[in-house]
Biopython code that builds the backbone (N, CA, C, O; Angstrom):
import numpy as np
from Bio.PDB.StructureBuilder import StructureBuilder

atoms = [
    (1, "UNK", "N", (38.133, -252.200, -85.733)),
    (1, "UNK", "CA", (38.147, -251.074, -84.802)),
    (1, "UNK", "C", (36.920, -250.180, -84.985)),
    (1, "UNK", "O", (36.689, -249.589, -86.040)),
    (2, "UNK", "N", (36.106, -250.113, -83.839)),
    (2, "UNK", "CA", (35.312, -249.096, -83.624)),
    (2, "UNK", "C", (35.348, -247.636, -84.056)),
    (2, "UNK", "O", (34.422, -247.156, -84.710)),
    (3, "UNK", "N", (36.357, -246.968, -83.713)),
    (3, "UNK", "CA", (37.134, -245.687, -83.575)),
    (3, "UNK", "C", (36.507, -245.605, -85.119)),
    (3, "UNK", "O", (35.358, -245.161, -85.128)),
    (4, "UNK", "N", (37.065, -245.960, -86.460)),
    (4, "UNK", "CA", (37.027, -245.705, -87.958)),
    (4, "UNK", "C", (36.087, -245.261, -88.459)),
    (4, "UNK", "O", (36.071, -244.356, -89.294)),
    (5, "UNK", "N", (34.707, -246.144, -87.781)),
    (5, "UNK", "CA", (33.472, -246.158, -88.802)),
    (5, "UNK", "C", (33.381, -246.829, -89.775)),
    (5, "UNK", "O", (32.403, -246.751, -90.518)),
    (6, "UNK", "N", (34.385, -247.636, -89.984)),
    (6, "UNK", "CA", (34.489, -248.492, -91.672)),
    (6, "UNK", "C", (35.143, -250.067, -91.146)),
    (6, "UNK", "O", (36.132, -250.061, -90.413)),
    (7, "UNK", "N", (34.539, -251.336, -91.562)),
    (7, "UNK", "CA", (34.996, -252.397, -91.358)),
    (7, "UNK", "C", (36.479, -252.329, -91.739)),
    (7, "UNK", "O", (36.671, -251.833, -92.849)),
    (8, "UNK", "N", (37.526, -252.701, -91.096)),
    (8, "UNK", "CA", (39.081, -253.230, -91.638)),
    (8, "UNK", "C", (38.985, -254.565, -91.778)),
    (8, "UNK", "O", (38.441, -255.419, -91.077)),
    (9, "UNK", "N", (39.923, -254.654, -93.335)),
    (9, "UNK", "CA", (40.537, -256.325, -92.980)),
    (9, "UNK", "C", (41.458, -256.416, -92.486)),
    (9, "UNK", "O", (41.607, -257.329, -91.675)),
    (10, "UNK", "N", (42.827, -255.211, -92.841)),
    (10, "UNK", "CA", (44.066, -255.819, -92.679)),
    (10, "UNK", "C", (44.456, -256.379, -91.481)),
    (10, "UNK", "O", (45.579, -256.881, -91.539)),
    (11, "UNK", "N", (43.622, -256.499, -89.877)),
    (11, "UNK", "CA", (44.254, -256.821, -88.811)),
    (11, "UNK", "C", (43.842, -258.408, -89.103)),
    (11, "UNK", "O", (44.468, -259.212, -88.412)),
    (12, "UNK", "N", (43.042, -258.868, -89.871)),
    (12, "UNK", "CA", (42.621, -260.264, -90.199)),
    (12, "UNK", "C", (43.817, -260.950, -91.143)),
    (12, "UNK", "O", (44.462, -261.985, -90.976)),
    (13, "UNK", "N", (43.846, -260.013, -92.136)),
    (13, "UNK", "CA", (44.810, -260.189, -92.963)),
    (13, "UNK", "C", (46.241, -260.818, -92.819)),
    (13, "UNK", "O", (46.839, -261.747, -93.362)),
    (14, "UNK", "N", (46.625, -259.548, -91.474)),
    (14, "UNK", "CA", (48.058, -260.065, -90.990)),
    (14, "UNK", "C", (47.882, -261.244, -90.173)),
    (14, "UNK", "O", (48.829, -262.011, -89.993)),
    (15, "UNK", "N", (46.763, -261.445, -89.672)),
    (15, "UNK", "CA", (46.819, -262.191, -88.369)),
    (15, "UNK", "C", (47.053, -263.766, -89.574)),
    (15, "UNK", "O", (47.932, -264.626, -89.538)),
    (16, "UNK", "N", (46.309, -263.671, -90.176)),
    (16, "UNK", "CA", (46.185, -265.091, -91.119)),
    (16, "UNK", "C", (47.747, -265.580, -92.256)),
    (16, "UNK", "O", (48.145, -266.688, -92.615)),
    (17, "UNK", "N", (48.229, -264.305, -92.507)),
    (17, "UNK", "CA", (49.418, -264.151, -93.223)),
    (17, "UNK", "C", (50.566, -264.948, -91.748)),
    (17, "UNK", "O", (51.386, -265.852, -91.904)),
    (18, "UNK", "N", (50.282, -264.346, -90.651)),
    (18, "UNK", "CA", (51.406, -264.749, -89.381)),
    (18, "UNK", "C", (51.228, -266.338, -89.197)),
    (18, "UNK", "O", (52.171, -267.123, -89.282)),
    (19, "UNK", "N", (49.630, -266.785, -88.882)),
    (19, "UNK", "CA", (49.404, -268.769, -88.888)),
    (19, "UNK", "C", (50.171, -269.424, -90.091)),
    (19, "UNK", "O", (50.959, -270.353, -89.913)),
    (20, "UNK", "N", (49.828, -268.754, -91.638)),
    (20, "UNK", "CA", (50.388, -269.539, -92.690)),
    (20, "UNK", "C", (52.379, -269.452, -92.699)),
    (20, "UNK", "O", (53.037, -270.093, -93.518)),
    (21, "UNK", "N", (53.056, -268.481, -91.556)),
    (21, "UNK", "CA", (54.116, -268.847, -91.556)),
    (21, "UNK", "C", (54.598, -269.290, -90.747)),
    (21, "UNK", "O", (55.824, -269.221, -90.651)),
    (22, "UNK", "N", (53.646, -270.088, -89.601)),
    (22, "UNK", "CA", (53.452, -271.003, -88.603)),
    (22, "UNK", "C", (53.496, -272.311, -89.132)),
    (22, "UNK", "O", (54.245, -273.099, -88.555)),
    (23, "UNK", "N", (52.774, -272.761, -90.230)),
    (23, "UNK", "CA", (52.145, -273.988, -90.967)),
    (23, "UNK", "C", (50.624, -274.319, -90.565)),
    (23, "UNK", "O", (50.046, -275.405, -90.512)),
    (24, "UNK", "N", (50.185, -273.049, -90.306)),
    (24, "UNK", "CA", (48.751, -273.143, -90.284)),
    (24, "UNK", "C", (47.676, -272.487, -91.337)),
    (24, "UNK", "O", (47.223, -271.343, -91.296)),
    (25, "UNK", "N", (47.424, -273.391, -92.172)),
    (25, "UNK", "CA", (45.882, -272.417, -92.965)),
    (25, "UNK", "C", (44.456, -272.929, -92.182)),
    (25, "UNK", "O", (43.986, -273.946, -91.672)),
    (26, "UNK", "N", (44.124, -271.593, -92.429)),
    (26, "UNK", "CA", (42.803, -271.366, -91.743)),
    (26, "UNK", "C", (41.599, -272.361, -93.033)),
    (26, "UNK", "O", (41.313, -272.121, -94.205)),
    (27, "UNK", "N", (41.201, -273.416, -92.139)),
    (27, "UNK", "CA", (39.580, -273.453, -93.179)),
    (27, "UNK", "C", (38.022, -272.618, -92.970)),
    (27, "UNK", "O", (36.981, -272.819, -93.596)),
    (28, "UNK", "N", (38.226, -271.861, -92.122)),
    (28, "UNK", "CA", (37.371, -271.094, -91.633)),
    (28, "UNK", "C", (37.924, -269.818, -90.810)),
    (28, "UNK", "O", (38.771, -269.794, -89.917)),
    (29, "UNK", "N", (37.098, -268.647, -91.456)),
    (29, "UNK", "CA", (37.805, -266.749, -90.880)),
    (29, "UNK", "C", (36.502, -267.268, -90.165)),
    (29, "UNK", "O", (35.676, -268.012, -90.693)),
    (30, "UNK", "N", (36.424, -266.639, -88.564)),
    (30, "UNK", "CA", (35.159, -266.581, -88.143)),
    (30, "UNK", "C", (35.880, -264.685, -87.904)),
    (30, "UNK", "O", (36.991, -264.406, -87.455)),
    (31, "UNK", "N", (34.803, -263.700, -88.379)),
    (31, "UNK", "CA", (35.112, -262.445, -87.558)),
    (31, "UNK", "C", (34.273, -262.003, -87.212)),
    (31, "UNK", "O", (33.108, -262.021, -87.609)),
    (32, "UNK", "N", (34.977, -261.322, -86.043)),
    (32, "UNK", "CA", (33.982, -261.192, -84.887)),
    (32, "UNK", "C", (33.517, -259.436, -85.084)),
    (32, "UNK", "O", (34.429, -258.611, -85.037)),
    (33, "UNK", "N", (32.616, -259.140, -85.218)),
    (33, "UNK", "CA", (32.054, -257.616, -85.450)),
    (33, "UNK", "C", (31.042, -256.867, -84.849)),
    (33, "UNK", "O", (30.209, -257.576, -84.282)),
    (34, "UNK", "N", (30.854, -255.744, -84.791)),
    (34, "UNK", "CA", (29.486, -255.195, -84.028)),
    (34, "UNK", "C", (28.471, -255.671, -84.875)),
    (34, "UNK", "O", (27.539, -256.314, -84.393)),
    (35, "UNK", "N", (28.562, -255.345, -86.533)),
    (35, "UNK", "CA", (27.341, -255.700, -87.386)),
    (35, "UNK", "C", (27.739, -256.407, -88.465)),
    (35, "UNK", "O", (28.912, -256.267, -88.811)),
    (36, "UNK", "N", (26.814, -257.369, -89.277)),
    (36, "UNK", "CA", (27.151, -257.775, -90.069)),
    (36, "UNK", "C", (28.081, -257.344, -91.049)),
    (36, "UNK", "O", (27.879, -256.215, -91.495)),
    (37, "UNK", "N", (29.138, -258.031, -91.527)),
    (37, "UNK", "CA", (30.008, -257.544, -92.138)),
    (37, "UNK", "C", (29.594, -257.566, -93.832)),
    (37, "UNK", "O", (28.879, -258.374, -94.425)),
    (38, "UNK", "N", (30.278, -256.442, -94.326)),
    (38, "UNK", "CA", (29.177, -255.780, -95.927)),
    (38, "UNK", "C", (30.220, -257.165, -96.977)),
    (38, "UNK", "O", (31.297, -257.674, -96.667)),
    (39, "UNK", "N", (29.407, -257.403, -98.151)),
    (39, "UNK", "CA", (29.778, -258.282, -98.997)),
    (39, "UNK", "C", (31.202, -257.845, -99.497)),
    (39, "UNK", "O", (32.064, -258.628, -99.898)),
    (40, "UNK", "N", (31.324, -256.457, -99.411)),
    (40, "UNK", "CA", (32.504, -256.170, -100.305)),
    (40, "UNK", "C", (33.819, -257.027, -99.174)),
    (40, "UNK", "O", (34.584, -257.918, -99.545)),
    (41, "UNK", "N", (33.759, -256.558, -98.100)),
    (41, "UNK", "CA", (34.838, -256.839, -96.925)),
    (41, "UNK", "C", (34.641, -258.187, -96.734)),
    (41, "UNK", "O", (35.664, -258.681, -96.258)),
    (42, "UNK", "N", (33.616, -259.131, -96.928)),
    (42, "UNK", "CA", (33.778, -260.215, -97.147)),
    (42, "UNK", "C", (34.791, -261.155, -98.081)),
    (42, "UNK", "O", (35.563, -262.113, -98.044)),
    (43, "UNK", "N", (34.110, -260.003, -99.068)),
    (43, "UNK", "CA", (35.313, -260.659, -100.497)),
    (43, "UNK", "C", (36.595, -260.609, -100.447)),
    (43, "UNK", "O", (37.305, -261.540, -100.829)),
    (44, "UNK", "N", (37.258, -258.967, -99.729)),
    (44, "UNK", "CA", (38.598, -258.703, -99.707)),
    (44, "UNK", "C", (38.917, -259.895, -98.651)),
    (44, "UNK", "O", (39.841, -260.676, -98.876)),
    (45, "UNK", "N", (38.257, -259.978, -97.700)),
    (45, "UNK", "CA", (38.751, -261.005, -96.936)),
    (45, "UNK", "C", (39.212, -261.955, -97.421)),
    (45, "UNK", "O", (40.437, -262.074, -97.429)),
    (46, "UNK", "N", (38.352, -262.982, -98.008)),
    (46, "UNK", "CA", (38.044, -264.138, -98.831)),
    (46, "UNK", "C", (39.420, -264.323, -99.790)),
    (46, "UNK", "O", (40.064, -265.372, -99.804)),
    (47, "UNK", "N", (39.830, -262.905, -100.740)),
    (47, "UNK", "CA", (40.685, -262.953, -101.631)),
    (47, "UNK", "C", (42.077, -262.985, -101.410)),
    (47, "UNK", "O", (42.968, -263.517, -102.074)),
    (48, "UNK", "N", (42.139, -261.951, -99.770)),
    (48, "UNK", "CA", (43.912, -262.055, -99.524)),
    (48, "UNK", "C", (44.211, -263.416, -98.730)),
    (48, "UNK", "O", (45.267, -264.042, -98.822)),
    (49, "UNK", "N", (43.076, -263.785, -97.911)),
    (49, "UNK", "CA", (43.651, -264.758, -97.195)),
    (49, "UNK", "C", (43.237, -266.246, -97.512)),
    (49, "UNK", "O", (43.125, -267.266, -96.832)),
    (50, "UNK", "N", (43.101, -266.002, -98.517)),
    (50, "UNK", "CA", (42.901, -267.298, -100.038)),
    (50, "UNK", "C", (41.854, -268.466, -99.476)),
    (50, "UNK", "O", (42.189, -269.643, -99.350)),
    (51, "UNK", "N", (40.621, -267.984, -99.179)),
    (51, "UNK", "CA", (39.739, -268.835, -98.803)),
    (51, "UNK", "C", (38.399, -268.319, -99.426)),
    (51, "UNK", "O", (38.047, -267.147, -99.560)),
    (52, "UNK", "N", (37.728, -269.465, -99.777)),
    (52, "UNK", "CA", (36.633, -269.316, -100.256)),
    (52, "UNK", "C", (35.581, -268.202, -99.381)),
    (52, "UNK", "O", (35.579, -268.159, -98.151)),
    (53, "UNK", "N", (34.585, -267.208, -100.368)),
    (53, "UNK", "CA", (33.660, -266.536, -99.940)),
    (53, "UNK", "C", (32.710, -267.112, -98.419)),
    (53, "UNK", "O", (32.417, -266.422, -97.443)),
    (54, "UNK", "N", (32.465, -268.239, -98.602)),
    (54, "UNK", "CA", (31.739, -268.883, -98.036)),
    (54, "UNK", "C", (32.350, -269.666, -96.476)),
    (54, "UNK", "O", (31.734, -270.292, -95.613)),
    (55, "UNK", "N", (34.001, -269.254, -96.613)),
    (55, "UNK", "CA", (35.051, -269.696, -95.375)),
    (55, "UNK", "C", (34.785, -268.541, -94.676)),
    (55, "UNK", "O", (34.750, -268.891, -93.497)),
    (56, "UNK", "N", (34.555, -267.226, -94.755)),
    (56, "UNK", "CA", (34.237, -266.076, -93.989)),
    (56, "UNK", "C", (32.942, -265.730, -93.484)),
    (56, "UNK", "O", (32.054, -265.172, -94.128)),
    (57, "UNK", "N", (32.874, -266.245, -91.809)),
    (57, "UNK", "CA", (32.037, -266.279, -90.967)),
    (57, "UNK", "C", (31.871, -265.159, -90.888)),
    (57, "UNK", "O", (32.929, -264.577, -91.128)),
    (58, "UNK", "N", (30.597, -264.097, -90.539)),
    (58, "UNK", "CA", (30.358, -263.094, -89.894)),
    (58, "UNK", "C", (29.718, -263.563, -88.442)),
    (58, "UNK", "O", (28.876, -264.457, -88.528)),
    (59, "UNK", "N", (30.066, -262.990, -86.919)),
    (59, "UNK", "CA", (29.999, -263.591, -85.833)),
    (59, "UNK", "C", (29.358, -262.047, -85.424)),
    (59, "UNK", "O", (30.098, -261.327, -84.753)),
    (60, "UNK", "N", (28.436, -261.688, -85.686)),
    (60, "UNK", "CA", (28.309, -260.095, -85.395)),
    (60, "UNK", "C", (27.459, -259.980, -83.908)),
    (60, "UNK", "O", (27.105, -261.055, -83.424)),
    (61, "UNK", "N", (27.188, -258.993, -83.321)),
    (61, "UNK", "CA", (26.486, -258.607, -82.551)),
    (61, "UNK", "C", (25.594, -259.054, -82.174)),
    (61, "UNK", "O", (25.266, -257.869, -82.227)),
    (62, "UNK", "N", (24.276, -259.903, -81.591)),
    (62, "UNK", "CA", (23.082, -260.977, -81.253)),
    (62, "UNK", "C", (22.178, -260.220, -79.913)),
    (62, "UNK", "O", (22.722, -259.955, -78.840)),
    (63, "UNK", "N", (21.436, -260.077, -80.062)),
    (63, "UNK", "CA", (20.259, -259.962, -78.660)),
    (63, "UNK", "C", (20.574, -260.624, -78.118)),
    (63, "UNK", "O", (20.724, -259.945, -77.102)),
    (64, "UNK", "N", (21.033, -262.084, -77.703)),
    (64, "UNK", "CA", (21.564, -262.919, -76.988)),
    (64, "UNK", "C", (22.427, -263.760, -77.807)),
    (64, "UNK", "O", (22.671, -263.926, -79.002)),
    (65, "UNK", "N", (22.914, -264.381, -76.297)),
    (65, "UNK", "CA", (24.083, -265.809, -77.097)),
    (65, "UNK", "C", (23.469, -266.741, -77.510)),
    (65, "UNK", "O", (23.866, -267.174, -78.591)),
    (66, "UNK", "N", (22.141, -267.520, -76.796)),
    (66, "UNK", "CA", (21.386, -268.045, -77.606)),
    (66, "UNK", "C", (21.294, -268.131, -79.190)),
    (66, "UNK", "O", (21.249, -269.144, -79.889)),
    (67, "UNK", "N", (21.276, -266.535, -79.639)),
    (67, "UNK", "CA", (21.332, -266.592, -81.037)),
    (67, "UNK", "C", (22.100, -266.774, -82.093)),
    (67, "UNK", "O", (21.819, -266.683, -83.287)),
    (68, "UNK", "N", (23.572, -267.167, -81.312)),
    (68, "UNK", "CA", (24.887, -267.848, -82.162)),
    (68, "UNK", "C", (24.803, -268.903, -82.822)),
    (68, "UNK", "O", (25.112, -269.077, -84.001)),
    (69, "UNK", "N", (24.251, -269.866, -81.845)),
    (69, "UNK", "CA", (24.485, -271.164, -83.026)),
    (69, "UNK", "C", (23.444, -271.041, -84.319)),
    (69, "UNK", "O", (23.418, -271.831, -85.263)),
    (70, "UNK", "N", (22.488, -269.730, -84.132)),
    (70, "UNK", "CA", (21.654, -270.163, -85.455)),
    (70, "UNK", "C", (22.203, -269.167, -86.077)),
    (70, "UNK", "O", (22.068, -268.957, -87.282)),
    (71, "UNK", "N", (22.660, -268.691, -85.538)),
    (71, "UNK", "CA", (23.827, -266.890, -86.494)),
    (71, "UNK", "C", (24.244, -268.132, -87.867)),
    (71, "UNK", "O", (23.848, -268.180, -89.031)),
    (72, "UNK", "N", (25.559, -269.363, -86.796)),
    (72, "UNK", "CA", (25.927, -269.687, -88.155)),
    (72, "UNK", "C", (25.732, -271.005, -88.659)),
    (72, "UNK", "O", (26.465, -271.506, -89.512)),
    (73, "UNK", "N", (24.532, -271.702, -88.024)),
    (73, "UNK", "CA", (23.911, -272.161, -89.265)),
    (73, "UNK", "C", (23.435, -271.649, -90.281)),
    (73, "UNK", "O", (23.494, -272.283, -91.335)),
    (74, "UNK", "N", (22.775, -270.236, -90.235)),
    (74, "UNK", "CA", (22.430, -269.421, -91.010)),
    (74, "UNK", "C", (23.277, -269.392, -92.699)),
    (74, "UNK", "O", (22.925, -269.402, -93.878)),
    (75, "UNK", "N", (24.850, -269.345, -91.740)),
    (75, "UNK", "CA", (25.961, -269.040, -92.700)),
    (75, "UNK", "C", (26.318, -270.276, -93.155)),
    (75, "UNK", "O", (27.095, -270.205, -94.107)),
    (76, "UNK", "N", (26.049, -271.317, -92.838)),
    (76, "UNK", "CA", (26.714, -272.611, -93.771)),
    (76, "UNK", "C", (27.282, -273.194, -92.640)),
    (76, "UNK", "O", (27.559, -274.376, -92.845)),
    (77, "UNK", "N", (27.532, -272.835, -91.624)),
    (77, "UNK", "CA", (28.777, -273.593, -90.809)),
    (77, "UNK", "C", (28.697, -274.829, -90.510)),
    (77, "UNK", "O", (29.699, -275.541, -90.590)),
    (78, "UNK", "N", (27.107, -275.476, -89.982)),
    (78, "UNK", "CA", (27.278, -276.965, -89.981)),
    (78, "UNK", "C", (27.552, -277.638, -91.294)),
    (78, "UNK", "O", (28.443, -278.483, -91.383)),
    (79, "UNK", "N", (26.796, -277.277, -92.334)),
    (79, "UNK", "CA", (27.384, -277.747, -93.544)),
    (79, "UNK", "C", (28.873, -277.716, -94.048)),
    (79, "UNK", "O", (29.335, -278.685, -94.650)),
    (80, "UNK", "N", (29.474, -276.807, -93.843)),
    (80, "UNK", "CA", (30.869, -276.926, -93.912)),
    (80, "UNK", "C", (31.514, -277.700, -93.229)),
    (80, "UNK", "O", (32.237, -278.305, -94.021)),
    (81, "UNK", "N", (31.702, -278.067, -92.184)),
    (81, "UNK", "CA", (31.801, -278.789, -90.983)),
    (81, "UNK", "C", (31.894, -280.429, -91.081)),
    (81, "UNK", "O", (32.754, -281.246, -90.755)),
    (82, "UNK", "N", (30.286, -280.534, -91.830)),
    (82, "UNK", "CA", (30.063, -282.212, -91.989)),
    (82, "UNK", "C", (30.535, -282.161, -93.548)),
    (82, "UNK", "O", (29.904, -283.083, -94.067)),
    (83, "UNK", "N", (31.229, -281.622, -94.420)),
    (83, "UNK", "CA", (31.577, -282.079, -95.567)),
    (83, "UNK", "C", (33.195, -282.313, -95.287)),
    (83, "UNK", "O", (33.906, -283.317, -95.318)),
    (84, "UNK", "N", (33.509, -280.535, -94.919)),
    (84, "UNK", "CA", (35.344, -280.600, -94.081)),
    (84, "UNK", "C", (35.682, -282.365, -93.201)),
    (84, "UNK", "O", (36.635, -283.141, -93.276)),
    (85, "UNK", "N", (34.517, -282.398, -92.512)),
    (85, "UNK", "CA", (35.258, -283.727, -91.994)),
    (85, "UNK", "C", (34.571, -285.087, -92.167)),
    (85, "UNK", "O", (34.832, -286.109, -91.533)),
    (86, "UNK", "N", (33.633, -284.929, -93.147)),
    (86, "UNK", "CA", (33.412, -286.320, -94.298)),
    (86, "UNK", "C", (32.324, -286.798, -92.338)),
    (86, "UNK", "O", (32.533, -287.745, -91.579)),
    (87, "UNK", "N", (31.538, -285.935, -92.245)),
    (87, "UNK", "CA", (30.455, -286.725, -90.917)),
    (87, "UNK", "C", (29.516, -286.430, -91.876)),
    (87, "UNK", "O", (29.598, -285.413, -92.566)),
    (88, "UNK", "N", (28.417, -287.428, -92.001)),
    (88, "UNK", "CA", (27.189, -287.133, -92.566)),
    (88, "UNK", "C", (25.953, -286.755, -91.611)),
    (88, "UNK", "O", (25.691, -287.646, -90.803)),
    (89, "UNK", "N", (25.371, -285.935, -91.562)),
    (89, "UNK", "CA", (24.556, -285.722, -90.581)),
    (89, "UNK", "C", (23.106, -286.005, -91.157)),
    (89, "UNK", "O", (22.788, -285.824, -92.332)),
    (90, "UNK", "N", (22.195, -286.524, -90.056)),
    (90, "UNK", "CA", (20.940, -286.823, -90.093)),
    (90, "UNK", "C", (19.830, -285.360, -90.137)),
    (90, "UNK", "O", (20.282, -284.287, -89.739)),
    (91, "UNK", "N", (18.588, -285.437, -90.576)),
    (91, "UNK", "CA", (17.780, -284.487, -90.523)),
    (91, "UNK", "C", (17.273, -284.135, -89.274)),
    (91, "UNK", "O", (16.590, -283.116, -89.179)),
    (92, "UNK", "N", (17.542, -284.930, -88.160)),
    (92, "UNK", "CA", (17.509, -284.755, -86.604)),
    (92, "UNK", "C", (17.626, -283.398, -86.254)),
    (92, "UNK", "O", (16.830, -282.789, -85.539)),
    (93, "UNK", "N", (18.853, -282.844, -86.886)),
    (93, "UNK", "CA", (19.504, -281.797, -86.167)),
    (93, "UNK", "C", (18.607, -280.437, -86.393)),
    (93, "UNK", "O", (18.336, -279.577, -85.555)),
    (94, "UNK", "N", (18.128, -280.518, -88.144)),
    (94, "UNK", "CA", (17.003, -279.432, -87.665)),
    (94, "UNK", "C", (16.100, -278.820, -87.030)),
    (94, "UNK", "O", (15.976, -277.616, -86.807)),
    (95, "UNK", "N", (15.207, -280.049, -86.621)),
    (95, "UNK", "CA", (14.246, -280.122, -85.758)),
    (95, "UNK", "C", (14.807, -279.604, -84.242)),
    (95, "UNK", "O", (14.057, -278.890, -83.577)),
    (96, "UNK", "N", (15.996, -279.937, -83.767)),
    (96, "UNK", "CA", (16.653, -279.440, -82.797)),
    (96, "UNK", "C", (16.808, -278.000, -83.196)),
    (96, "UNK", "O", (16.445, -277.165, -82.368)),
    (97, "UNK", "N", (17.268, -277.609, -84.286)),
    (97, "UNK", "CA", (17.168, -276.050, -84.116)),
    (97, "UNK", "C", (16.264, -275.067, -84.314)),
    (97, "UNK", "O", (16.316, -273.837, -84.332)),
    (98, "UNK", "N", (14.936, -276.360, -84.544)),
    (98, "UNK", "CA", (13.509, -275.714, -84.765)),
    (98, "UNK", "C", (13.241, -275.124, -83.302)),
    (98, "UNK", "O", (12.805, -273.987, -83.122)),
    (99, "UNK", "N", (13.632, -276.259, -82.010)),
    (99, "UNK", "CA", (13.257, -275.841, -80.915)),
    (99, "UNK", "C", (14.214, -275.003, -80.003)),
    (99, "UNK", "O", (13.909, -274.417, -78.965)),
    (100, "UNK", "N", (15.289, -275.064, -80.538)),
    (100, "UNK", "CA", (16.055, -274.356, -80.104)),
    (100, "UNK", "C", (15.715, -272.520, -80.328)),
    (100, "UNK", "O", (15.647, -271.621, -79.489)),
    (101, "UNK", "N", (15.595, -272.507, -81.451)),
    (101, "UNK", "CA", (14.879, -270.643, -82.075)),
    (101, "UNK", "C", (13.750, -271.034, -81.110)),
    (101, "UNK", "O", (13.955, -270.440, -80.052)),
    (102, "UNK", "N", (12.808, -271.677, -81.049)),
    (102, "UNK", "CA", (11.755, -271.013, -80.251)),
    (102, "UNK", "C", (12.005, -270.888, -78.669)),
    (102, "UNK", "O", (11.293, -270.173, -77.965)),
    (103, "UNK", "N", (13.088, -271.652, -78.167)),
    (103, "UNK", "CA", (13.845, -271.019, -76.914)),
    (103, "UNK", "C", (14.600, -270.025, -76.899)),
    (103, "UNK", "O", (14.639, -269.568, -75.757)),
    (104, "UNK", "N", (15.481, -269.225, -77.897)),
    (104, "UNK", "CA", (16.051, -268.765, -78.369)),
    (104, "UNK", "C", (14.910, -267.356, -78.131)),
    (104, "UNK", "O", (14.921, -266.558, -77.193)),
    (105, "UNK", "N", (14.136, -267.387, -79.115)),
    (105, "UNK", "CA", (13.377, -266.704, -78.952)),
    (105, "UNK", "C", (12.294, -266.039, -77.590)),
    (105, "UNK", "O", (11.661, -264.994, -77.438)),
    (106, "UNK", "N", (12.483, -267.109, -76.892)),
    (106, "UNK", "CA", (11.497, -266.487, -75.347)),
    (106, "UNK", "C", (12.635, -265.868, -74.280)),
    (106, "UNK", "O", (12.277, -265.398, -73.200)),
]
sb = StructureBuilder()
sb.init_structure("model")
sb.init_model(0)
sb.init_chain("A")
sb.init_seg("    ")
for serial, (resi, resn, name, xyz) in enumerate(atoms, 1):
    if name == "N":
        sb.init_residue(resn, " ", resi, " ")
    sb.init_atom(name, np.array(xyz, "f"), 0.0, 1.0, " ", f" {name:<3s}", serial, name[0])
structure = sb.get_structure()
């Protein structure tokens, strides 16, 4: 919430506490924010809703949408992705996001 001035977890918190009494665990928090979210609120995240530091996406604010998919490569996400589902990926894909930032960028 905007209104505070201060990142919250707990609406993440509950929301993830409500899937796990669904039979759903999350392998990935993506949250969605105006600005990058601070390391500490990362961690609380990370700790109540029992997923690794590195499972908590920050999806923050971008000059454009363009700049999402490199938001979270940035963060690990294809790497998580091709290990989570055992795909090995080729060095191809960089070069694609070499040209992609410089479209990205114009």
């Amino acid at each position: 919430p905007n209104a505070t001035g201060e990142q919250k977890t707990k609406p993440t918190q509950n929301t993830v506490r409500e899937l796990r009494g669904l039979g759903l665990s999350p392998d990935l928090i993506m949250c969605r924010c105006a600005t990058a979210l601070e390391n500490s609120v990362k961690d609380k995240i990370s700790m109540f809703c029992h997923v690794e530091p590195e499972q908590v996406i920050c999806v923050h604010d971008v000059s454009s949408i363009y700049k999402v998919p490199l938001l979270l490569e940035q963060q690990g996400v294809c790497g998580f992705l091709t290990r989570r589902l055992n795909m090995p990926m080729e060095t191809r894909p960089r070069r694609m996001l070499t040209k992609w930032k410089e479209m990205s960028d114009r």
